[in-house]
C-alpha positions as CSV (number, residue, x, y, z in Angstrom):
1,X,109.5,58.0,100.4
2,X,109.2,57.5,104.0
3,X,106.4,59.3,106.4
4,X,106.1,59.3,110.1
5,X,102.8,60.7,111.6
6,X,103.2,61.2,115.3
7,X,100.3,60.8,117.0
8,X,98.3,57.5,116.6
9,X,94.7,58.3,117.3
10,X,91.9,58.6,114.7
11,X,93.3,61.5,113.1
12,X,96.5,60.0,112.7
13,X,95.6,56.5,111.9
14,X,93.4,57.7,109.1
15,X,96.5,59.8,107.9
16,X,98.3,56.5,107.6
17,X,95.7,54.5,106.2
18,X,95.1,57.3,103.6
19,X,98.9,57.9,102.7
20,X,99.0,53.8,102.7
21,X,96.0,53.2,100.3
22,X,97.3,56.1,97.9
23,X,100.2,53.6,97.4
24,X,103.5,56.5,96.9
25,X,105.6,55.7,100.2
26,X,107.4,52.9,100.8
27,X,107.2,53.0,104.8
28,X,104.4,55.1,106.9
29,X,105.9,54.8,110.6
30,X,103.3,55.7,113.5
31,X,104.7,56.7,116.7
32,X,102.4,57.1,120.0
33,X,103.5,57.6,123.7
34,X,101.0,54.8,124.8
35,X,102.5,51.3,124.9
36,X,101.6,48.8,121.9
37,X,98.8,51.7,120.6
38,X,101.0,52.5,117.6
39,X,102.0,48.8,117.0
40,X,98.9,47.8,117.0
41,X,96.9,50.3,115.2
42,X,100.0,49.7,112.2
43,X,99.5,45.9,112.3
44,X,95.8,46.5,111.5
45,X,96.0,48.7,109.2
46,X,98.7,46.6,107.5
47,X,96.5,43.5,107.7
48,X,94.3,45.5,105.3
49,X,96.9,45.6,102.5
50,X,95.8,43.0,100.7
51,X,92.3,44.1,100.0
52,X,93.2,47.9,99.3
53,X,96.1,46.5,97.1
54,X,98.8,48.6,98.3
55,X,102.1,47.5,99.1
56,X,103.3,50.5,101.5
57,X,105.2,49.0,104.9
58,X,103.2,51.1,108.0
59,X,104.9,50.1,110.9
60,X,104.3,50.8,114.5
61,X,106.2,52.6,117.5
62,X,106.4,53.8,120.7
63,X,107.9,56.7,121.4
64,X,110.8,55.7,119.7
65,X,112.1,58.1,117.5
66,X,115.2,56.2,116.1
67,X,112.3,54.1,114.4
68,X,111.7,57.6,112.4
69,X,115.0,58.5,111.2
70,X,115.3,59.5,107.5
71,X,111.6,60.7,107.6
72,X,111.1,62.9,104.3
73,X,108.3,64.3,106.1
74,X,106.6,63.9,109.6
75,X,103.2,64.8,110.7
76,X,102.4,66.1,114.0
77,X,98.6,65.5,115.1
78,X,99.6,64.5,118.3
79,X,98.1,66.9,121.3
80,X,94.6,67.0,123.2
81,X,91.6,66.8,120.6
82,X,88.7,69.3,121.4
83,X,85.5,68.5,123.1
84,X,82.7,69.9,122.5
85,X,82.7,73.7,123.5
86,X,85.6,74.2,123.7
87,X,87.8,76.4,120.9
88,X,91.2,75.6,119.4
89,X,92.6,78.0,121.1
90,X,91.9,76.7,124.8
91,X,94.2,73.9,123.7
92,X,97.7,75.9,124.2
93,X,98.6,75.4,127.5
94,X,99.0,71.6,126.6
95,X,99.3,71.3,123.0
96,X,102.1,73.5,122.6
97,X,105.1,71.9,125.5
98,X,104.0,68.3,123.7
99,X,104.0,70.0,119.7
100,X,107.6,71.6,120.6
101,X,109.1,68.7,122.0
102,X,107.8,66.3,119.0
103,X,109.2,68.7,116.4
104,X,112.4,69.0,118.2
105,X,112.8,64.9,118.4
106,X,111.8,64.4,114.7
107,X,114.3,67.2,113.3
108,X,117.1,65.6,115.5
109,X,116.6,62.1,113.7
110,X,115.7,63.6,110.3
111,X,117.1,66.7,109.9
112,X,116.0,67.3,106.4
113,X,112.7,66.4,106.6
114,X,109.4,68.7,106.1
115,X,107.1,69.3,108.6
116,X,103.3,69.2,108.5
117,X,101.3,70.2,111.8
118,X,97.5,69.5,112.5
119,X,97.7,69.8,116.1
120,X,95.7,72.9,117.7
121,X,95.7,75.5,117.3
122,X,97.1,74.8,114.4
123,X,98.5,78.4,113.0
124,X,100.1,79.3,116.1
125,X,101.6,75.6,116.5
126,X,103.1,76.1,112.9
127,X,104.6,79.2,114.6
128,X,105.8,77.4,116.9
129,X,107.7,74.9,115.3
130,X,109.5,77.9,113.3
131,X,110.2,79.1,116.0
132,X,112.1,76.4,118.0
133,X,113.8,74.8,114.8
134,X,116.3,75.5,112.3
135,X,113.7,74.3,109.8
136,X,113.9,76.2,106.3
137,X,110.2,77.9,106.4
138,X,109.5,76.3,103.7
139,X,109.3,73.1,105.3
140,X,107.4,73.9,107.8
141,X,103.3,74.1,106.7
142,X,99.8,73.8,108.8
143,X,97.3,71.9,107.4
144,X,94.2,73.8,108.3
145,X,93.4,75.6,105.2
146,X,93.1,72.6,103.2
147,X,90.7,71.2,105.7
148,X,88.7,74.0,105.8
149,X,88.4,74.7,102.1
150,X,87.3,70.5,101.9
151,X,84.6,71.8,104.1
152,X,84.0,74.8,102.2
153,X,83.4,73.2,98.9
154,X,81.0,70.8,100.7
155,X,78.9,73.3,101.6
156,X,78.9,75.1,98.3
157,X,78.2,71.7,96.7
158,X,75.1,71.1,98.8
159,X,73.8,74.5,98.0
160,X,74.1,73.9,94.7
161,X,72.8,70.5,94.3
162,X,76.2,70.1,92.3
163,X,78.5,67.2,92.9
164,X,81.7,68.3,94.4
165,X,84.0,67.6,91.5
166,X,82.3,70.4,89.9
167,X,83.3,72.9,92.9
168,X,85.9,75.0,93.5
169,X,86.7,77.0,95.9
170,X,89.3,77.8,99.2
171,X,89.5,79.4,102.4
172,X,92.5,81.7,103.5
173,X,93.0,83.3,107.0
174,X,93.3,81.6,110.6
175,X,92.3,77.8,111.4
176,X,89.7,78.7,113.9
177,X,86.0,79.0,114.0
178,X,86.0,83.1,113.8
179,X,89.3,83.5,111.6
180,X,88.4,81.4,108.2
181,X,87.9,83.6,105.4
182,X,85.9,81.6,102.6
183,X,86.3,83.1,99.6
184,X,82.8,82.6,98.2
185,X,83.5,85.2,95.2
186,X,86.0,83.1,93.6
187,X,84.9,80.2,94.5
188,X,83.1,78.7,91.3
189,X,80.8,75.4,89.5
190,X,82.7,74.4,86.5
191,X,84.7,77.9,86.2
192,X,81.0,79.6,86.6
193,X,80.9,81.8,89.5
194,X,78.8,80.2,92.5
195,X,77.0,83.5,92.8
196,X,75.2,82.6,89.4
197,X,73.5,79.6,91.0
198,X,72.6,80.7,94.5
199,X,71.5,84.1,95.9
200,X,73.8,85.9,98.5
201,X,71.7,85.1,101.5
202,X,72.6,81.3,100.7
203,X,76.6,82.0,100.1
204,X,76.6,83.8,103.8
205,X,75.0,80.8,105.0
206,X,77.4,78.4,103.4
207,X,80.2,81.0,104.9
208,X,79.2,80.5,108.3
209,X,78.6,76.9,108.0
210,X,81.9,76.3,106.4
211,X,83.4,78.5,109.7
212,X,81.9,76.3,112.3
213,X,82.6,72.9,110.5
214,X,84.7,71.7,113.2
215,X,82.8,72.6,115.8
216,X,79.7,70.9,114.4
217,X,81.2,67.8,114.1
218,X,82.8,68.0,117.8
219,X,79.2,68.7,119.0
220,X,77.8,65.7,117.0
221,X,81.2,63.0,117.4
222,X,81.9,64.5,120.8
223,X,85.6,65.0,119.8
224,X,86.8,66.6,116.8
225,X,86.7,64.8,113.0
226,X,89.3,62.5,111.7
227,X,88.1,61.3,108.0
228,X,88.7,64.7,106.6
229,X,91.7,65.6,108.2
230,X,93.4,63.0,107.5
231,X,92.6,63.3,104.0
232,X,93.5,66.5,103.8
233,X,97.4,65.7,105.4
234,X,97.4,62.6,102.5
235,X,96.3,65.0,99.8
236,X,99.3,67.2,100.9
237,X,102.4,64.5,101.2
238,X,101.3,63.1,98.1
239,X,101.9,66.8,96.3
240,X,105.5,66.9,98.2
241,X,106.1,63.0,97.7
242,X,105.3,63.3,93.9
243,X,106.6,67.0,93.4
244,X,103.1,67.2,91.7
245,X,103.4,71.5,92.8
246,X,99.6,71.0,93.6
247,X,98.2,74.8,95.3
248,X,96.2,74.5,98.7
249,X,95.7,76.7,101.6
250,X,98.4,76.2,103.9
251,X,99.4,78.0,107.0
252,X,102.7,79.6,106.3
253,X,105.3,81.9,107.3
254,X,104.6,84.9,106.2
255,X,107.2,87.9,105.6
256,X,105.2,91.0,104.0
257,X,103.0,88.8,101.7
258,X,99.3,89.7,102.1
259,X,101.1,92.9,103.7
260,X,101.3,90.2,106.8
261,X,104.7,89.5,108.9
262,X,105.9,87.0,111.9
263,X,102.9,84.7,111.5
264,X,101.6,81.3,109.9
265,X,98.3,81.7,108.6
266,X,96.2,80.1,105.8
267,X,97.0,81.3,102.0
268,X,97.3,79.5,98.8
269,X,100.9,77.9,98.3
270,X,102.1,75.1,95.9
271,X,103.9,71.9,97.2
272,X,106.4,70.3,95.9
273,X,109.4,68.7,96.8
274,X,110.8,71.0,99.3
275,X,107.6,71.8,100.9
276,X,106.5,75.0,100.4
277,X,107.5,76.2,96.5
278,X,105.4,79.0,96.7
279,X,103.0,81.5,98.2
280,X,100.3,82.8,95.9
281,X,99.6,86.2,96.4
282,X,95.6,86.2,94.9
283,X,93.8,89.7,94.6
284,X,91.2,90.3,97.4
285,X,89.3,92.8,97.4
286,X,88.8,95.4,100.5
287,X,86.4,93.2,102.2
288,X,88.3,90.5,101.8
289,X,91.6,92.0,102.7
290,X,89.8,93.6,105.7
291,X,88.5,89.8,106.9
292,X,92.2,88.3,106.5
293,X,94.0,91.0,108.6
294,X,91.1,90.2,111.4
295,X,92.1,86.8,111.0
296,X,95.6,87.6,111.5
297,X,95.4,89.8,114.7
298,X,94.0,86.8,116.4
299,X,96.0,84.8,115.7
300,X,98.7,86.9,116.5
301,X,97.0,87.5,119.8
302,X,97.0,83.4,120.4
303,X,100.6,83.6,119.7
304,X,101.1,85.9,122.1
305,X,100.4,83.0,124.5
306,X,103.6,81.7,123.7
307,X,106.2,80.8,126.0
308,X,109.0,81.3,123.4
């Protein structure tokens, strides 16, 4: 199994040092357009391979695709991070010329491979890549939704005073501070609903908090988060790299699921081998329903910015 993550700043770095500690790919390649950044963020990282005892080969690039070639699948968190104040939508303009060309350049030296994008805003860069590819859909997935349901169960698990093994739970809908839908009545301790532990006041405060996760950690780091995200992308190659058919919330291509069509957004899918094997159509109720087709018209509205 080989992985290329393009993009080798601290969310792409910690994608490579998670992917390499988890010990299931033979070669993690990181490619950056600044000279020696890549190299030298892979030769650290590999100089740690003896003391996380794994034998994965993470080597270095720049700008270099041929160094990428017969990538199973490739990451794309390369782009403008967010400062504080600013949304993941105001990073288009920039984000989507550099996302396009990427995708383009990786397909073109790995043809088969399955695509995972981080870069924001993330749903309507998914769309993008589906849009300017000959990708299958189903290997082509956003990342968000796995993030922000990491976040989500978090926040439960600190209302609860519960360690976060015992939580589950997930968010649907759009990557973005006012499109996340957490889905606080399924979300549950130990297959109990959350509801039975905490009163409702709490679970709308763990909503909101679980919205504006990224944006709390720009305002604290002054730049967005890397730890989680790059978990989350690991957690997600090793379900395709080991066929495991493990569900998160994805942003996918929707065609009439969730009554939704022509747009990548956050629902529950299984990966697999060949990406996407899956979308899981859950039941929501009105409210919840009524929350994911918000989500949806702004994202559709972002993608709108599009120059396709």
């Amino acid at each position: 199994m080989k992985v290329t993550v393009v993009g080798a700043g601290a969310v792409g770095a910690s994608c490579a040092e998670y992917i390499a500690i988890k010990d299931f790919a033979s070669e993690v390649v990181l490619l950056d357009i600044k000279e020696g950044y890549a190299e030298g963020k892979a030769m650290d990282l590999m100089q740690t391979a003896s003391l996380n005892n794994f034998d994965t080969k993470i080597t270095g690039s720049t700008n270099d695709y041929a160094k990428t070639a017969g990538s199973d699948v490739c990451v794309i968190t390369s782009g403008i991070p967010r400062k504080p104040g600013m949304t993941r939508e105001e990073l288009i303009g920039i984000n989507a010329g550099i996302v396009k060309t990427v995708a383009t350049n990786l397909i073109e030296n790995s043809p088969e491979t399955i695509i995972i994008v981080v870069s924001n805003p993330m749903d309507t860069m998914t769309y993008l890549v589906h849009k300017s590819t000959d990708l299958p859909k189903n290997k082509i997935i956003g990342m968000g939704g796995a993030l922000d349901s990491a976040r989500f169960k978090y926040r439960l698990a600190e209302a609860l005073e519960a360690p976060i093994s015992d939580i589950d739970g997930m968010v649907i809908g759009g990557h973005s501070d006012v499109g996340m839908v957490p889905l606080t009545r399924l979300a549950s301790r130990n297959s109990v609903p959350v509801s039975e532990f905490v009163s409702e006041e709490r679970l709308n405060q763990v909503k909101e908090d679980t919205k504006v996760g990224g944006a709390t950690l720009t305002k604290l780091l002054g730049t967005s988060a890397w730890y989680a995200p790059g978990a989350a992308v690991s957690a997600m190659v090793q379900a395709i790299a080991c066929d495991t058919k493990k569900s998160f919330p994805c942003s996918a291509l929707l065609n009439g699921e969730f009554g939704l069509s022509d747009l990548c957004i956050g629902v529950p899918v299984k990966l697999g081998k060949n990406g996407i094997e899956e979308i899981v159509e859950v039941n929501l109720n009105d409210a919840e329903k009524e929350h994911l087709a918000t989500s949806a018209a702004g994202v559709s509205k972002t993608n709108g910015l599009l120059d396709l």
